[in-house]
N, C-alpha and C positions, 0 to 999 in steps of 0.2 A: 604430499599428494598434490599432485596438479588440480585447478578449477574446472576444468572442461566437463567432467559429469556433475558434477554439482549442478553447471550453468547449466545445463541440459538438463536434468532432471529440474530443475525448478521452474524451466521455461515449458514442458510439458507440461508440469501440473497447473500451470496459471493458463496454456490453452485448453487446458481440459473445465479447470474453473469460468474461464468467461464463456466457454460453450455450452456448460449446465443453466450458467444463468441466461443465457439467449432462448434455451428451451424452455427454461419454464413460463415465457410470455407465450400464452394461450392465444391462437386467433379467435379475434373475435368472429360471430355468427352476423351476417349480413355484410353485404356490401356497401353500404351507404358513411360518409366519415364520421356518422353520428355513432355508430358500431366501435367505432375507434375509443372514443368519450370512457369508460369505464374503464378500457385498461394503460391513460394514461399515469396513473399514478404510477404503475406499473414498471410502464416504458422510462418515466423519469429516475425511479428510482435504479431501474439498469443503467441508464445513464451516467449515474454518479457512481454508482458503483465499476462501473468499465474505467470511468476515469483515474477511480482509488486502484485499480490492478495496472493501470496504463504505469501510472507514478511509481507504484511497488518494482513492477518489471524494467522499469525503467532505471531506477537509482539502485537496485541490485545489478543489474547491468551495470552501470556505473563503476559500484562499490569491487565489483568482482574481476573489474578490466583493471586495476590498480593494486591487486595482490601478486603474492608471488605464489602463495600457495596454500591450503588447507588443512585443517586437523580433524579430530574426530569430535570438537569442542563446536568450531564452527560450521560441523555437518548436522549435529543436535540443533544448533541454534537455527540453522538456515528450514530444518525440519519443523522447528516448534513454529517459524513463522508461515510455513508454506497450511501448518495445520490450522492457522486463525484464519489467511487466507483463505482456506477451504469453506470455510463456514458464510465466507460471503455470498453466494448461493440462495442458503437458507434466510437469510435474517433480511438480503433485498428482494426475496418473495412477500416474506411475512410482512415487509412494511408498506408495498406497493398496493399489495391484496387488502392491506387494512387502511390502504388510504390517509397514512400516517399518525395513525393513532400513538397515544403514549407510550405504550408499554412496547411496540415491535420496533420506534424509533430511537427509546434508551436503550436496547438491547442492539441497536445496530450501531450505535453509539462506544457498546462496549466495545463490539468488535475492533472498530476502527480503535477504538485505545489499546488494546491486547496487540495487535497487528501492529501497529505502530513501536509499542513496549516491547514488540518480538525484535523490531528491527533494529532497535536501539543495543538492544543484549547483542544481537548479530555484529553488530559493528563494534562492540565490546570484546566479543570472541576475537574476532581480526584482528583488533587493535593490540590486543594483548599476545597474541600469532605474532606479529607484524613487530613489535615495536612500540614504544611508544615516540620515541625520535624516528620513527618512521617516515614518509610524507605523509599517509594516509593518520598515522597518531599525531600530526600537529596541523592536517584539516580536519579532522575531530578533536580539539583539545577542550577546546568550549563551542558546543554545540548548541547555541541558543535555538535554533529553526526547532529543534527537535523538541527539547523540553517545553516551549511555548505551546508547540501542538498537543502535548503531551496534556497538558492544562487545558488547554480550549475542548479537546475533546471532554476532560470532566465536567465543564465548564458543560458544554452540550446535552450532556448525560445530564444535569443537575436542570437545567432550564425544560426535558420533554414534560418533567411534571409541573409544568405552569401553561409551557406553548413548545409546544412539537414543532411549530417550522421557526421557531427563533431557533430550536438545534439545528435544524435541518439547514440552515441560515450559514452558522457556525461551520459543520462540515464540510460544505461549501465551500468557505470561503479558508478554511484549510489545505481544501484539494486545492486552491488556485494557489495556495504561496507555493506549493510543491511542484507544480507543472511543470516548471522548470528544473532539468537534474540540478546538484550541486554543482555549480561551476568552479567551486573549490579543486573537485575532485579531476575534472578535464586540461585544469592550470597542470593541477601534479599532472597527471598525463603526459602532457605537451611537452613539460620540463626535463621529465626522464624520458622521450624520446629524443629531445635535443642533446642531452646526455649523451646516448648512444652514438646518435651523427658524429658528436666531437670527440667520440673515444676513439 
């Protein structure tokens, strides 16, 4: 099976995700920017979270420009991860609303580790599709970016019960090693379109 509804369907459900979460920032009552003040926890916490769906859609983008083509193993997988995705919604209401408290910051924490844990399996799926003398199975052979984040998130989860913004710290400073796709994966790109040229 070709990518094309895959990539389609999963980039629907991620605009239908950051539009849930845009709505549930309430306007605030009065005019004045002092009206603003209450629901910036709110707005910050959409922030990071736009950022975490930017990077997801972005490096699935990536991941899915360098196959040739899908199973019903990596259409499970791609589903399990669109369904933790989904939950981002709920869990940067609950933590903006409670102004970062403990308990709605370790649970956004998990998220981001299930979400992340999804996308690892995904690229497990593919990898195993694909090859593993693939290109895409020998720029994932040792994927340290992954498994590091993999930790710093428990690592986050483990710190909201002492200090909630040393997670929030943490997550953070996750989203920013991510911001950039792999450029592993743009190399293979490149190489097999040079490929092509010279066939």
């Amino acid at each position: 099976m070709k990518t094309g509804r895959l990539e389609a369907f999963s980039d629907g459900v991620l605009a239908i995700i950051i539009t849930i979460m845009v709505l549930e920032m309430k306007v605030p009552e009065g005019i004045s920017f002092d009206a603003l003040k209450p629901i910036l926890p709110v707005f910050l916490t959409y922030v990071l979270s736009f950022v975490y769906l930017g990077i997801y859609w972005n490096n699935h983008h990536h991941l899915f420009q360098a196959i040739n083509d899908v199973n019903g193993k990596i259409l499970w997988a791609n589903l399990n991860l669109l369904f933790w995705l989904s939950l981002f919604p709920f869990v940067t209401g609950w933590m903006g609303e409670n102004h970062f408290k403990t308990n709605p910051v370790a649970l956004y924490g998990v998220i981001l580790f299930m979400a992340a844990l999804a996308f690892k399996v995904l690229i497990y799926c593919v990898i195993k599709n694909e090859g593993k003398d693939s290109s895409l199975g020998k720029v994932y052979s040792r994927d340290t970016r992954m498994n590091v984040s993999l930790l710093l998130y428990l690592a986050g989860i483990a710190f909201t019960f002492f200090q909630p913004m040393i997670s929030l710290a943490v997550y953070l400073g996750v989203a920013l090693v991510w911001i950039v796709p792999d450029p592993r994966i743009e190399k293979t790109l490149k190489q097999a379109q040079n490929k092509n040229k010279n066939a």
